[in-house]
C-alpha positions in Angstrom: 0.0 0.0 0.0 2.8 2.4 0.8 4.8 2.0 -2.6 1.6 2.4 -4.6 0.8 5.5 -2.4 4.4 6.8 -3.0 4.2 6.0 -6.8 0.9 7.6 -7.3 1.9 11.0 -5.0 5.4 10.9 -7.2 3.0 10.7 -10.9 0.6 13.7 -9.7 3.1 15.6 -8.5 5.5 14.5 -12.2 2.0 15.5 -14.4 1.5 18.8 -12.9 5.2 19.6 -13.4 5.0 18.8 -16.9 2.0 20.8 -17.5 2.9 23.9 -15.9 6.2 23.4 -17.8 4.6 23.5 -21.1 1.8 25.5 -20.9 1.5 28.8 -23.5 2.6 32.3 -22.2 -0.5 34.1 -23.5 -0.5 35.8 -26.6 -1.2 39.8 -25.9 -4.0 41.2 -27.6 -3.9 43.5 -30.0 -5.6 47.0 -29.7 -8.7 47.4 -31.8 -7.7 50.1 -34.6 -10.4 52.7 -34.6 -10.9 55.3 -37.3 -13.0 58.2 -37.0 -15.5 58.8 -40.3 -14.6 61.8 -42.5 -16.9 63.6 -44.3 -15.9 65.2 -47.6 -19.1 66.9 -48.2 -20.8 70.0 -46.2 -17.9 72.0 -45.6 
């Protein structure tokens, strides 16, 4: 019971490690570009 306790503490503790290891920075987003209409006509 012990060594399957140790062994299964040892592979949680192994599989988080990898996953925080390889997980993705974030990517940042990029601003939304936002034009203002311009009227030719009227002026």
């Amino acid at each position: 019971m012990s060594k399957f306790t140790i062994l299964a503490v040892f592979g949680a503790v192994l599989a988080l490690g990898a996953c925080a290891k390889h997980k993705p920075a974030p990517e940042p987003v990029p601003a939304p570009i936002m034009v203002e209409p311009v009227s030719t006509k009227g002026k």
